[in-house]
C-alpha positions as a Python dict, from the first residue, in 0.01 Angstrom:
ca = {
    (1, 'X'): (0, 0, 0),
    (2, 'X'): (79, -327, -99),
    (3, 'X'): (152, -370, -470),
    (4, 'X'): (333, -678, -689),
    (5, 'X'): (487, -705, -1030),
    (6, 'X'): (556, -1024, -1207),
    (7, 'X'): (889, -893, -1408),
    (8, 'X'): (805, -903, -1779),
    (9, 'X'): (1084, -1032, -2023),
    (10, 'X'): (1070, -698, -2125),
    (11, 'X'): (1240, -583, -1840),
    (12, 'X'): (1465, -840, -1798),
    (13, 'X'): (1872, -768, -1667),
    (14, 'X'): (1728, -393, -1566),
    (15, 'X'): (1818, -294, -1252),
    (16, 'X'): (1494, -245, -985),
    (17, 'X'): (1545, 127, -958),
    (18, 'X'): (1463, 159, -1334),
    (19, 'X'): (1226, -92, -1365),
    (20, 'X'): (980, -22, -1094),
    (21, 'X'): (1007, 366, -1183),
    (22, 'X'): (875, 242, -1570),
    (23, 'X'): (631, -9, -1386),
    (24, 'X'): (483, 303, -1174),
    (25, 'X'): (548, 624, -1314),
    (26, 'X'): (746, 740, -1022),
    (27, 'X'): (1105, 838, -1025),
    (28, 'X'): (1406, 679, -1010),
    (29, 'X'): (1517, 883, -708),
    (30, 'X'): (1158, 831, -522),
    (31, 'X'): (1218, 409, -569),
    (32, 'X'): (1574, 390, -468),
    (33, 'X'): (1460, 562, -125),
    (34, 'X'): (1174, 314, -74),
    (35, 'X'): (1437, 31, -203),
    (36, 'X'): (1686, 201, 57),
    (37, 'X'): (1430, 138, 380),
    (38, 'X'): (1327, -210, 246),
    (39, 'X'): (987, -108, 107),
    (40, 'X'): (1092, -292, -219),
    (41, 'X'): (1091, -662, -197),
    (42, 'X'): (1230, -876, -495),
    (43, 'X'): (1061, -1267, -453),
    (44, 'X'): (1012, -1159, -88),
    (45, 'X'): (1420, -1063, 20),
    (46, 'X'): (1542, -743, 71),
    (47, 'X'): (1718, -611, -211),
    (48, 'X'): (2012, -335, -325),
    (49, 'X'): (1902, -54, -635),
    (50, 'X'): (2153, -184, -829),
    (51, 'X'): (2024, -534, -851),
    (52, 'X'): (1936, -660, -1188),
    (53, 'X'): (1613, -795, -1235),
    (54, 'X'): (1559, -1165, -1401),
    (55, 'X'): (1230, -1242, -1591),
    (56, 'X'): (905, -1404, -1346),
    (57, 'X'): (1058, -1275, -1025),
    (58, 'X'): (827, -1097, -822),
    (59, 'X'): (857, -759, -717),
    (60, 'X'): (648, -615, -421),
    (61, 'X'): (634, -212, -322),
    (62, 'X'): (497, -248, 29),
    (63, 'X'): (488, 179, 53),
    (64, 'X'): (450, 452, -218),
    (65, 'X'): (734, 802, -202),
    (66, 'X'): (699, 978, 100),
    (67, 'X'): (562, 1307, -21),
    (68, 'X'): (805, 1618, 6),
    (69, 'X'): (527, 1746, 331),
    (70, 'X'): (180, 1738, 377),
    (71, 'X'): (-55, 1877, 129),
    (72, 'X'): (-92, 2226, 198),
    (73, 'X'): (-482, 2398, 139),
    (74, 'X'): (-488, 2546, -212),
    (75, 'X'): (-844, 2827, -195),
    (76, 'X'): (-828, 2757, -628),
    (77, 'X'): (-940, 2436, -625),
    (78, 'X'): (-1291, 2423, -695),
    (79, 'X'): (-1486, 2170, -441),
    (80, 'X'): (-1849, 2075, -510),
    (81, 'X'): (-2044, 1969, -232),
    (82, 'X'): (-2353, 1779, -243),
    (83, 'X'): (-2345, 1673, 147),
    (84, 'X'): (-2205, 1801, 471),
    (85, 'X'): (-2212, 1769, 858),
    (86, 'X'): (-1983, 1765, 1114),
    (87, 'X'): (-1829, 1417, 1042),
    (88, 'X'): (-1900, 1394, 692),
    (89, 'X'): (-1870, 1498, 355),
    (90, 'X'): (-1971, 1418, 18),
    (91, 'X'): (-1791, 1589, -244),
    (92, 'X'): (-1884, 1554, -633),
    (93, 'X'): (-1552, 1514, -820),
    (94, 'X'): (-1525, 1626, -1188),
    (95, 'X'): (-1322, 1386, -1440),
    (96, 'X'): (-959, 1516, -1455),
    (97, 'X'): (-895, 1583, -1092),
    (98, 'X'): (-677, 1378, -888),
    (99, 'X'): (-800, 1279, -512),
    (100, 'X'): (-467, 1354, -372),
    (101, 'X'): (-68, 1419, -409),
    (102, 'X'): (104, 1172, -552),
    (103, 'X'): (403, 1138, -737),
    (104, 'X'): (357, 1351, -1051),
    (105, 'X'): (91, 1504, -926),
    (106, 'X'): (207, 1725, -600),
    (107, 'X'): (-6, 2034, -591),
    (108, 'X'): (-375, 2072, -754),
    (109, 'X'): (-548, 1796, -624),
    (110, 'X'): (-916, 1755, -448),
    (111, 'X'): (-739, 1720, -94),
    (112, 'X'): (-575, 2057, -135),
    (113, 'X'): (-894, 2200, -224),
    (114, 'X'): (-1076, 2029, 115),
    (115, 'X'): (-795, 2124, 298),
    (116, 'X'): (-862, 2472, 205),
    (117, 'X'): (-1240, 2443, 251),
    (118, 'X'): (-1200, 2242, 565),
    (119, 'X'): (-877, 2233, 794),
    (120, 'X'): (-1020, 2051, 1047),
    (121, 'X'): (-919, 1708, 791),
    (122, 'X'): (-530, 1780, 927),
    (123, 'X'): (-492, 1480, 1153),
    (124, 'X'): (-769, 1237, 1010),
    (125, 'X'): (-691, 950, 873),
    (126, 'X'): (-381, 910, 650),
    (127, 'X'): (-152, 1207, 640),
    (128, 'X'): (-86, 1247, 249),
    (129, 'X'): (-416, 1179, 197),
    (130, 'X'): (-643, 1332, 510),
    (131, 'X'): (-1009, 1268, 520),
    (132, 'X'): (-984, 1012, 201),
    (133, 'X'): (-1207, 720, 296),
    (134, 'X'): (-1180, 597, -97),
    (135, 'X'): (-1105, 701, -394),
    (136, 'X'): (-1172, 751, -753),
    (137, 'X'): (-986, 688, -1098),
    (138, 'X'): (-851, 1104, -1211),
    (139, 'X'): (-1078, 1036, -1512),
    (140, 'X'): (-1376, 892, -1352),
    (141, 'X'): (-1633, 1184, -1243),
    (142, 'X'): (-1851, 1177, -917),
    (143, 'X'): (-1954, 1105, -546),
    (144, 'X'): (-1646, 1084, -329),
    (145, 'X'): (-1694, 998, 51),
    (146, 'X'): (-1454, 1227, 295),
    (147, 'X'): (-1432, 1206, 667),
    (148, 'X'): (-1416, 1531, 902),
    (149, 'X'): (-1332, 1380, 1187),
    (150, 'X'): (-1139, 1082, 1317),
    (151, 'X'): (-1407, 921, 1473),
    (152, 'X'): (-1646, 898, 1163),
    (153, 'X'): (-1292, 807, 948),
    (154, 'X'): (-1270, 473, 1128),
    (155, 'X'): (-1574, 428, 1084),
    (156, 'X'): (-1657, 431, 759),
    (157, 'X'): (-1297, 265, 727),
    (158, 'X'): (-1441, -8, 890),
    (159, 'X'): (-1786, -14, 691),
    (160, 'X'): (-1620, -29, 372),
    (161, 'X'): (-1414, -321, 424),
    (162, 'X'): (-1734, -499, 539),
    (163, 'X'): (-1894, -407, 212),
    (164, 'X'): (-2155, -218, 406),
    (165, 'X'): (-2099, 109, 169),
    (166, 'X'): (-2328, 150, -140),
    (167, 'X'): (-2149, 228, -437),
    (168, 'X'): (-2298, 278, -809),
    (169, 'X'): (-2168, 364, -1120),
    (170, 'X'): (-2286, 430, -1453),
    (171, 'X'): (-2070, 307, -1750),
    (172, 'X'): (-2144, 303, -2088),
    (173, 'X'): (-2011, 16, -2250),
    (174, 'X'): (-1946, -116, -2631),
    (175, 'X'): (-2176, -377, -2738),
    (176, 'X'): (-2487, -594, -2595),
    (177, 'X'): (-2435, -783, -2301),
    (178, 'X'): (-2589, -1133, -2310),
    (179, 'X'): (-2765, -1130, -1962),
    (180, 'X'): (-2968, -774, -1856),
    (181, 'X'): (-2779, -808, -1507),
    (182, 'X'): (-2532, -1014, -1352),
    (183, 'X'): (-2191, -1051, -1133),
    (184, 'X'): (-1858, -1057, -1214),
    (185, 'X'): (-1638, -1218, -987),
    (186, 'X'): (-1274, -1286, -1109),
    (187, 'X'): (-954, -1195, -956),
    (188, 'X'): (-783, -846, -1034),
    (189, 'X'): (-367, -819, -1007),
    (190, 'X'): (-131, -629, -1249),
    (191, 'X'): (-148, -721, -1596),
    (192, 'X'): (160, -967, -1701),
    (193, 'X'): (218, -890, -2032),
    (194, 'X'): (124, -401, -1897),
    (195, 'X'): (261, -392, -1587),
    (196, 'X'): (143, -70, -1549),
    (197, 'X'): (-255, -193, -1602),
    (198, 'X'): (-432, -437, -1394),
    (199, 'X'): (-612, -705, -1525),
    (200, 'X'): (-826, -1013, -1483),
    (201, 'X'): (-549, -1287, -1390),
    (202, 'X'): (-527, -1597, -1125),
    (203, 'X'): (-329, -1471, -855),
    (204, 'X'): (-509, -1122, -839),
    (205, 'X'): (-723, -983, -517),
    (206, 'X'): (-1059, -1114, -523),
    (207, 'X'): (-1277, -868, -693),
    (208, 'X'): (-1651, -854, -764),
    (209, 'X'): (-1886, -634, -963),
    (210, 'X'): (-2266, -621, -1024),
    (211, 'X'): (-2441, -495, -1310),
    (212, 'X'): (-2747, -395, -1425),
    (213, 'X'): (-2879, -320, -1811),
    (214, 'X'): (-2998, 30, -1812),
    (215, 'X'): (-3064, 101, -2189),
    (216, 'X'): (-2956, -22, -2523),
    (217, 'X'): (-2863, 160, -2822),
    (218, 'X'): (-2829, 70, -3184),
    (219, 'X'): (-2573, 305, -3380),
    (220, 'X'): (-2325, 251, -3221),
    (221, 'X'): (-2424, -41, -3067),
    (222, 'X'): (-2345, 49, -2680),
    (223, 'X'): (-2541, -42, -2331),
    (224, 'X'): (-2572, 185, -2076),
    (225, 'X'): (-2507, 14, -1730),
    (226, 'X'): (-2528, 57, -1400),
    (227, 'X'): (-2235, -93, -1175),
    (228, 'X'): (-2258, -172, -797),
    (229, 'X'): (-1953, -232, -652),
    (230, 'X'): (-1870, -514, -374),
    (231, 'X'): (-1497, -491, -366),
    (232, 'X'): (-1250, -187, -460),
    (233, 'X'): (-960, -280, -643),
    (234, 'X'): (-811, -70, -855),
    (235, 'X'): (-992, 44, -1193),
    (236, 'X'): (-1180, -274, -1092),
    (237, 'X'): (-1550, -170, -1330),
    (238, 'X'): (-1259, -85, -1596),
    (239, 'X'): (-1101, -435, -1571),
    (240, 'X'): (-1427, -651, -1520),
    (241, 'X'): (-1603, -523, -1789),
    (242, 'X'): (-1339, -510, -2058),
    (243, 'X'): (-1245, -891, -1949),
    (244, 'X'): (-1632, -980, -2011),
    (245, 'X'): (-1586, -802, -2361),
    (246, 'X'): (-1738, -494, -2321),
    (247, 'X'): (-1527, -245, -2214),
    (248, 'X'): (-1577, 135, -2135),
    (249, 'X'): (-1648, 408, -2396),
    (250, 'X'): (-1341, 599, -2396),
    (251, 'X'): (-1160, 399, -2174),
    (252, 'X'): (-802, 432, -2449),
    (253, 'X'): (-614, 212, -2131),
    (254, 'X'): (-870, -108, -2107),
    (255, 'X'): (-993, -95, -2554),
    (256, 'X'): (-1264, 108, -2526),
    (257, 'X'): (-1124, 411, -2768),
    (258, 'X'): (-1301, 282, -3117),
    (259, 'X'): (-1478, 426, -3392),
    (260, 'X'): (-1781, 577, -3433),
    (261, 'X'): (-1835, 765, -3048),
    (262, 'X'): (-1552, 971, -2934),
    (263, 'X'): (-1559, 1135, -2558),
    (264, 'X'): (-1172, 1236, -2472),
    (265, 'X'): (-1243, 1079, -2114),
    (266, 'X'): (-1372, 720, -1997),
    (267, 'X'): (-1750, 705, -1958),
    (268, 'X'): (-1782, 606, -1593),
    (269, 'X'): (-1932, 805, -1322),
    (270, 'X'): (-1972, 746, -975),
    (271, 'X'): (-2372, 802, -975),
    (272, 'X'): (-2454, 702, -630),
    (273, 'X'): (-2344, 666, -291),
    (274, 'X'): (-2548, 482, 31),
    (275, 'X'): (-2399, 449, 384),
    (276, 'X'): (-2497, 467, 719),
    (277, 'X'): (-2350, 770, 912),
    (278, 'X'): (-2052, 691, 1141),
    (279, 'X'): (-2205, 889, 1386),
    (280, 'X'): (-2576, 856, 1393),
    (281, 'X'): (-2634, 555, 1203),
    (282, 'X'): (-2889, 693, 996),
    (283, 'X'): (-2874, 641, 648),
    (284, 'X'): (-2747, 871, 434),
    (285, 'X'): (-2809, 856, 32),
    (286, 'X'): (-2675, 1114, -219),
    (287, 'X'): (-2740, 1101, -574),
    (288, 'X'): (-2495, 1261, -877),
    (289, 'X'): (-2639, 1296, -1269),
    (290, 'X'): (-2428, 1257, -1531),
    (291, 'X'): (-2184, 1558, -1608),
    (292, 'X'): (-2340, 1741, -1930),
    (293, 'X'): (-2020, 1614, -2119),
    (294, 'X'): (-2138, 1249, -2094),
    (295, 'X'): (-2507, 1385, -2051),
    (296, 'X'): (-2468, 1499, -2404),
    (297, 'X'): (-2347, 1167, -2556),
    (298, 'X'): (-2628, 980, -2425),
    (299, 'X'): (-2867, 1211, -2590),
    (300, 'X'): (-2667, 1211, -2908),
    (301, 'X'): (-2734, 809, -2908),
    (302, 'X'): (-3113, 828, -2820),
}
């Protein structure tokens, strides 16, 4: 992990400890550890958790809070499969489920759940996270790539930071977009003004979407469309498309909570997922429809 904050005036004359807990949800005790072994930078030096914090300076956290032990396998948590072999799985994940522990969110997550299905994932790849290859939003529903095995974990490690994993999404957006398909390249870093969003800015990681027009609807006037993804920043479709002026139905964080269709959850789901197979090297291609929740609203529209 690698993340930076530009210090709002906001937050001005706090001390880091407090601010980067209100910045990312985690605890005060949980930043003045990482502050403690020099995972929290302030405008690149070292700093104490006392120090007070001056408007523009930059803040980096360079590692999240070590979690209190590794994820343990919890039998309750439901785990839909859609593919499986040796070296990989493809697991459909249903909005409201987090990939893995976190801070806040320590038990009850999809990796306990694979853990519990498949204990084999001990040992591969990342230890608070084992198996993850990527990941999706705890609101965002769908196909979620998991490695069984080390070998096939560097792998498709290594294909997905070449781009050479197929990703698609299906959002439903407000509004008509001017062009029935197109890219979006701009830059995505953490919002100046909401730390605790990202956001289109100069600065940010390069980040770049594709899109597609799927359908069009008149009242409300919404498009359905599909999103390939050729980078993975964080709540990157999210960010592009609310930054091109139409964001996500339902999305309350990025405008898209308005009037006239109401879902209680962002409509984006992961639809689609294409990749070689670390092993073999034949192609593998899974498919997810929409959940009937967001099923439903489409046919509500038509």
């Amino acid at each position: 992990m690698d993340e930076e904050f530009s210090v709002p005036a906001t937050l001005a004359g706090e001390r880091i400890d407090r601010a980067v807990a209100l910045l990312t949800g985690w605890t005060r005790r949980d930043i003045q550890g990482l502050v403690a072994n020099g995972s929290v930078l302030v405008d690149g030096a070292r700093v104490t958790k006392s120090r007070r914090l001056e408007a523009g300076e930059v803040i980096e956290v360079l590692a999240e809070p070590a979690p209190s032990g590794p994820p343990e396998p919890e039998p309750d948590v439901p785990v839909t499969v859609r593919y499986e072999d040796d070296d990989v799985v493809v697991v459909a994940k249903p909005a409201g489920l987090v990939v893995h522990p976190g801070a806040g969110h320590a038990h009850g997550t999809l990796v306990n759940g694979l853990l519990a299905r498949y204990p084999e994932l001990v040992g591969v790849g990342e230890p608070a996270r084992p198996g993850i290859v990527h990941r999706l939003d705890r609101d965002t529903s769908g196909l979620l790539l998991v490695a069984r095995s080390t070998r096939a974990y560097d792998a498709l490690v290594a294909r997905l930071a070449a781009h050479d994993i197929e990703r698609r999404y299906l959002a439903l957006v407000w509004g008509r977009l001017d062009a029935p398909r197109g890219v979006i390249d701009a830059p995505i870093g953490r919002s100046l003004r909401r730390p605790t969003r990202m956001s289109v800015r100069e600065g940010g990681r390069y980040a770049r979407t594709a899109y597609e027009v799927r359908a069009e609807y008149a009242e409300p006037i919404v498009s359905l469309v599909e999103c390939t993804l050729e980078t993975g920043r964080t709540h990157q479709i999210r960010v592009h498309l609310q930054a091109i002026g139409h964001p996500v139905v339902g999305d309350d964080a990025y405008g898209g909570v308005r009037p006239g269709l109401t879902l209680g959850r962002p409509f984006l789901h992961a639809t689609a997922l294409g990749f070689p197979h670390p092993v073999t090297g034949e192609m593998v291609e899974v498919v997810e429809p929409l959940p009937p929740e967001l099923d439903n609203a489409l046919q509500r529209l038509a």
